[in-house]
Phi, psi and omega in degrees: 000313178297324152359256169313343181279289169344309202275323219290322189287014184275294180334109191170198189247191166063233175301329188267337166293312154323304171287346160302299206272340146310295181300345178260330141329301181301292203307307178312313199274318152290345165280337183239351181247136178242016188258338162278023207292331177296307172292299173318302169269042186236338173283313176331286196299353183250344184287332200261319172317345201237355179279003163288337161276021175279311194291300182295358188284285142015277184315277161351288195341278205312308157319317190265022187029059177220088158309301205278046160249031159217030170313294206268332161331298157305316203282327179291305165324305178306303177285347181292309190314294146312305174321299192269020160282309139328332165294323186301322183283018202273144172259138207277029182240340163288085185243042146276316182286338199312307160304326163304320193276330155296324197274332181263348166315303181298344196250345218261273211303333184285312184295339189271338191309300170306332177305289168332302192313301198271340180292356185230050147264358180301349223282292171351296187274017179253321155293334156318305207256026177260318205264342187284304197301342186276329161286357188031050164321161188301195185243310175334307187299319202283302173359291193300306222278321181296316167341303220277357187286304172345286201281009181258311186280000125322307185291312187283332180280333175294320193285303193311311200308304184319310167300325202277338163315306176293326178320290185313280178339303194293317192278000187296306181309290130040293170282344198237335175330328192285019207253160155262159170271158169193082171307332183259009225190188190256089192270192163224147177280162213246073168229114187302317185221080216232128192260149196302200184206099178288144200279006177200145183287143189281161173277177181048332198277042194260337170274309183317258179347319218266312186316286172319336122353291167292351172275325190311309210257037177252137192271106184231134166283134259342163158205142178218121208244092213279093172294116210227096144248156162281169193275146181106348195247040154108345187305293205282345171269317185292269186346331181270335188282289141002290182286316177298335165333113170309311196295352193249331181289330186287337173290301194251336159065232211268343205260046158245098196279129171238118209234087163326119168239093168296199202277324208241038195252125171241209186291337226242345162291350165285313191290343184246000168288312182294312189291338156299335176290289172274026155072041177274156173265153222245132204276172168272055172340112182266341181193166166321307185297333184281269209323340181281314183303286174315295187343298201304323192255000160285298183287000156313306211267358191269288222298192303266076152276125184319138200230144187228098190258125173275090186268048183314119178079054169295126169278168172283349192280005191251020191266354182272321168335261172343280197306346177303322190280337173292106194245143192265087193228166185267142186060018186257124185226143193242143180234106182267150164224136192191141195271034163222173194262148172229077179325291218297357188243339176164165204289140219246111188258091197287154206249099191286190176248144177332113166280157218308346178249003172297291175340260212319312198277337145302332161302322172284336187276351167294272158345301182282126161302122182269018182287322202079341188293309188278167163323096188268148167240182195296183202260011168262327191274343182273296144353304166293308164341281170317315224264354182277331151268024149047052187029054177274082207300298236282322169317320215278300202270358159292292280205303197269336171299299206291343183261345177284115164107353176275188227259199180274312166314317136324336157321276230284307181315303183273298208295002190272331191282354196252342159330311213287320152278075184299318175204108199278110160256335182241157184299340160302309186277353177269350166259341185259348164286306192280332161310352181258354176264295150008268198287351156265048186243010191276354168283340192236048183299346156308316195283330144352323177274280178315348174265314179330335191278324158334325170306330191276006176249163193285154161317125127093019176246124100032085190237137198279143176277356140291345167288284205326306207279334170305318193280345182279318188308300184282316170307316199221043171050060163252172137265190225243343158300337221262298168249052111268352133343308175286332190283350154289302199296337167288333209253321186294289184317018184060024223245354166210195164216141220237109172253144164304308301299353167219141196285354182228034148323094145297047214312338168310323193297315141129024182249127158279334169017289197254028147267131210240163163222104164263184167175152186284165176330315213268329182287338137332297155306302195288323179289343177305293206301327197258320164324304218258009191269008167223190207264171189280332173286004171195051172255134164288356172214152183226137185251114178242118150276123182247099176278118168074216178227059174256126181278135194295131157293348169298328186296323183293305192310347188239123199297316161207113192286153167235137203244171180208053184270190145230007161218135213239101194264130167226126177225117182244179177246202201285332190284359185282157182246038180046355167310086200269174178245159187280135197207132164273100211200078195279003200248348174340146151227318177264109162243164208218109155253119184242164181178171201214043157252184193268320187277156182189133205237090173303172189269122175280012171242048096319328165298328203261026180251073159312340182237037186277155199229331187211125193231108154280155169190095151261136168247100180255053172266215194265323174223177163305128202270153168267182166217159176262340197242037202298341176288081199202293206308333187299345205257027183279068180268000153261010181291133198238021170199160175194126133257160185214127190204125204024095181221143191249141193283081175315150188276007179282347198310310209245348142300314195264303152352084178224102174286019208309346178263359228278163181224326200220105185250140193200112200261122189256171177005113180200161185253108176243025189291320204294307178237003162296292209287317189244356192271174197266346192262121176327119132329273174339326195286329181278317184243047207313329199279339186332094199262302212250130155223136178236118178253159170211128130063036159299064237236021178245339192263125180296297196231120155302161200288158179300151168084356176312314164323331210278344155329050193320344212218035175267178311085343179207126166210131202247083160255079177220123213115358192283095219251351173280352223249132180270333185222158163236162186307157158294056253107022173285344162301316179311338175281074183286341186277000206307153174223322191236114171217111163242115198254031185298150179085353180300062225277357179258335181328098168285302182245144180269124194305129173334322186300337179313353193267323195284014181257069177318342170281336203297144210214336200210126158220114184256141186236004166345094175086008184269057207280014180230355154320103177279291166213182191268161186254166181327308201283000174301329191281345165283027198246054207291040163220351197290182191188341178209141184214099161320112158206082132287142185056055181232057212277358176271334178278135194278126163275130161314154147301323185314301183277053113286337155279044162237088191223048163233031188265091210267357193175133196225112190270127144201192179260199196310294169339300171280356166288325167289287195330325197274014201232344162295344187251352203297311178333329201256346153243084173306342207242024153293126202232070200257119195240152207247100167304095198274359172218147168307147180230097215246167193277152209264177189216135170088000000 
């Protein structure tokens, strides 16, 4: 009923047509999307609170003659409008973007609320000058008074311009949000097939770049173009470089898709990447032939607007792929990169190697030190360097890092080694130039290993730098400073890249989280190639890639192998069929199940790995996988680490578990509703040992499980992206060892429970982005250890007094807003540090 009372009061022209067609968007959308229902309806309800004032919002407007003080107030709507339109079209299996689009909604209904709030102080001076006409001053008497009406509502249009400045700023961000941050490293926009972003220009690609262009932006109905090298010289950066042109952004604008297709992706998972991309909803593919079909008419339905589809790394086992994909449309263009030519699908753009001054001047921005302190060698020993790496950027740039800052006898040392790779042509020998970057790791043999271990994740992923540090940590008796160490001394050497995913991403805090580990292809081969170089009874790590359900034959040949590695890599694609082979593998401590189906059948010599110590089960298909057999997993009783990413949870979970060693668990996009939100059983009985917990981007969980607190003996606890979860237990005080707690991004959480003052340890609390959080409660002020606290974007929340007894608190991260807050307080911390996050920073997507 307020509904319709709401619309029918809508009816009119102007400001109020606008705010009609916001509010009848919010009503359509919440009705048929249901994922956005909290945030929808929390906009309704401020739209319908406020719709009794339009018309006088209007009305006034026109008496005091100032149009533009509901200029950008429209312009907000307007764009609100958009906004939750776009939202319907979010697919409820995308649950990377739900969150950005909860956030700007919630951020949405606040700003117009505020907005409104101050335009309607004009409300004041229209009354005023309703009750002087009505006394029938005099005309003069009215004159003065409106002068003096003039000069208040100047004064009330100065605060409104001001807001509405930061509105336009917010709304700037906003617009750009979908960007990821990366300080270190080569990033992507927060797009599944959203083409990266080079953090530096590349050298030599100034003909490449210009030629190719000009074929990009000639109006042909198709065209298709093989960027054709050996691996290392650059094809996917030039390709990526490309997509940064303007003149090529300015042609295809949002329609440039860009896709790694490693060995094992096959069509109808490319095809359901693209439908993600552009927020569709995503069909029920019956074959490869359907999924081509949906294509055809999704770039149809695009056209005809110019289209660039970007295939990056093609095997040839992948060459039908291509021609599937050649569809006869106008302005639709395929750019391929691949270290082979494919005649039969379009014409072949061979890609050289640097030339010798190309070289040189990327080998110096690597190589030369900028202390001026440490060693340069002369311009001959640098030049035979460069020339050893035969212009080759990925040699080069491996090669000229691993070389900044050592000593001249470490020069003289490699180049005697590389000397050795006299004349690198083939890509084998362009792997035996970068094996000399390698073996000088011989100094460090743990990071040796750790870089060897790399092989074991699928082409062309993402690998969370919290895997890493678990399995080195467990493989090779470190603590978790000692690897991540390593994991810098591989990055300084340029041998992985290391992304950030949030700008205020801390390594002090002592969290990886927001840390990602890619690496090229090749460095990927050389860790295999080094991995697979002794027999399978006696490799320390054994990597089985399952294409389809082709079984390697060594594997096949034998009624039951017995492996004796400690780290066990298995990677299937979408067609298996769980049909696993029999196998033995008792000395495992690390096992990598990686796979991409809706269904999943663990391997039953899971039972017999008595010393498995650390289990990964990544899932990089589309939605969270069941398993038929997941209690299997109950016989693990030496396992100390588990990640699970997007595994749909049995509600059997947390009974059939007794994890007694287990220490560190961490559930990523994963469906855990099942077995959180309703169960009876104490958490503590299943993981009594448990120190680390991380839920991410969990979007099912309601509640933590009965007994969660009694988890007496955690220390780091990672609740974030959880966008269902409403509460935390009343009994959070009992987590006395707690030191690190993060909920950012919880956006329905409303309150923090009192009892948080009993977390005497507590050292780090990020509340970030925690947009229903009003205020802190009172008991914040007990928390006499704390020393560091995140509240970006927590521009609603109210602070106690109390945290002036906070007075170990050295640094408070937030955005401007919360920042003024926090400055009121500072006489009472001198030793408070408050530093102001200036961009939105969103989780990264693809």
């Amino acid at each position: 009923m307020a509904a319709q009372l709401a619309v029918s009061a809508l009816s009119g022209a102007g400001f109020e047509i606008i705010f009609g067609d916001l509010f009848k968007m919010v009503l359509i959308v919440l009705k048929n999307n249901s994922q956005f229902k909290p945030s929808l309806e929390r906009l309704q309800k401020m739209l319908e609170d406020m719709a009794p004032n339009i018309k006088r919002i209007e009305s006034f407007n026109r008496e005091l003659d100032q149009p533009k003080q509901l200029e950008r107030l429209q312009g907000l709507m307007s764009d609100g409008k958009d906004l939750v339109l776009k939202c319907s079209k979010i697919h409820k299996y995308n649950c990377l973007k739900r969150p950005i689009y909860n956030k700007k909604l919630l951020r949405l209904e606040k700003d117009i609320r505020d907005h409104i709030n101050i335009v309607l102080q004009f409300q004041e001076v229209a009354d005023t000058k309703e009750i002087l006409v009505k006394q029938n001053w005099t005309l003069v008497g009215v004159n003065n008074v409106s002068s003096g009406m003039k000069q208040l509502s100047n004064q009330v249009y100065s605060g409104v311009t001001q807001l509405s400045d930061e509105i336009v700023k917010l709304r700037m961000t906003i617009s750009n949000a979908d960007r990821v941050d990366s300080s270190n490293s080569n990033i992507r926009l927060a797009g599944v097939c959203s083409p990266p972003l080079l953090k530096v220009d590349p050298v030599g690609f100034e003909i490449p770049l210009s030629e190719l262009s000009i074929k990009l932006l000639k109006d042909e109905t198709s065209q298709h173009i093989v960027i054709s090298a050996l691996g290392g010289c650059g094809k996917t950066t030039l390709a990526t470089a490309l997509c940064q042109l303007e003149n090529v952004k300015d042609k295809f604008k949002s329609n440039i898709f860009f896709l790694n297709v490693p060995k094992l992706r096959n069509l109808t998972v490319i095809v359901k990447m693209i439908f993600q991309h552009k927020d569709r909803q995503l069909p029920d593919f019956q074959s490869e032939e359907d999924a081509v079909n949906h294509l055809e008419r999704l770039f149809k339905q695009i056209g005809p607007d110019p289209m660039l589809l970007v295939l990056d790394d093609v095997w040839p086992g992948s060459e039908s792929i291509l021609h599937k994909l050649k569809f006869r449309i106008e302005n639709y263009k395929i750019l391929v990169t691949s270290r082979y030519e494919f005649p039969s699908f379009g014409s072949t753009y061979k890609l050289e190697t640097l030339n010798p001054a190309d070289a040189v001047t990327l080998f110096q921005r690597l190589a030369l030190p900028r202390d001026q302190q440490s060693y340069a060698p002369d311009q001959q020993t640098l030049e035979e360097m460069v020339k050893c790496c035969r212009g080759f950027p990925l040699v080069i740039s491996v090669v000229g890092k691993s070389l900044c800052g050592k000593s001249a006898a470490e020069w003289r040392k490699r180049l005697r080694e590389c000397y050795k790779a006299a004349s690198i042509l083939t890509e084998h020998e362009v792997l035996d130039c970068l094996q000399s970057t390698v073996e000088a790791l011989n100094d460090n043999v743990v990071a040796k290993e750790c870089f060897m271990d790399l092989g074991s994740f699928p082409e062309d992923q993402r690998i969370p730098a919290t895997t890493l540090i678990d399995m080195w940590a467990e493989l090779y008796n470190l603590d978790e400073d000692d690897a991540i160490a390593n994991l810098h001394e591989l990055s300084d050497r340029n041998l992985i890249e290391v992304l950030v995913t949030r700008k205020d991403a801390n390594e002090d805090d002592g969290s990886y989280n927001e840390h990602f580990v890619t690496q090229h292809d090749l460095l990927r081969e050389l860790a295999i190639r080094e991995s697979n170089s002794k027999g399978i009874e006696h490799r320390k790590r054994v990597i089985l890639e399952i294409n389809e359900n082709k079984i390697p034959e060594w594997l096949t040949e034998q009624n039951e192998l017995s492996i004796r590695a400690k780290l066990l890599s298995i990677s299937t694609d979408e067609k298996f069929s769980s049909s696993w082979p029999s196998m033995q593998a008792p000395e495992v401590e690390v096992l990598l199940l990686n796979f991409q189906t809706g269904k999943y059948s663990l391997p039953e010599f899971i039972e017999g790995m008595n010393k498995l110590k650390v289990l990964v089960l990544y899932n990089y298909g589309f939605v969270p996988a069941e398993f038929s057999n997941f209690l299997l997993l109950g016989s693990l009783s030496n396992l100390k680490r588990i990640r699970l990413e997007k595994v749909s949870i049995p509600s059997l979970f947390l009974t059939s578990m007794k994890w007694r060693k287990l220490e560190k668990m961490s559930l990523v996009m994963c469906n855990i509703g099942q077995a959180f939100n309703k169960s009876t059983n104490k958490i503590s009985d299943a993981f009594p040992k448990l120190v680390d917990l991380t839920i991410d981007y969990c979007n099912d969980l309601e509640e933590l499980p009965t007994g969660f607190c009694d988890l007496v003996l955690l220390r780091k606890l990672s609740i974030t992206n959880c966008h269902k979860l409403l509460a935390l237990p009343e009994d959070m005080g009992n987590l006395l060892d707690l030191e690190i707690l993060r909920l950012n991004s919880c956006i329905e959480l409303t309150e923090l429970p009192g009892t948080i003052g009993g977390l005497q340890k507590l050292q780090i609390l990020d509340l970030s982005d925690c947009l229903s959080v009003m205020e802190l409660p009172e008991q914040i002020g007990q928390l006499h250890n704390l020393r560091k606290l995140y509240m970006i974007e927590c521009t609603s929340c109210e602070l106690p007094s109390s945290v002036t007894n906070l007075f170990h608190l050295k640094e408070v991260i937030g955005d401007e807003e919360t920042a003024m807050s926090w400055k009121r307080f500072k006489p009472c911390l001198p030793s408070l540090t408050i530093r102001v996050h200036k961009e939105i920073n969103l989780n990264w997507l693809g």
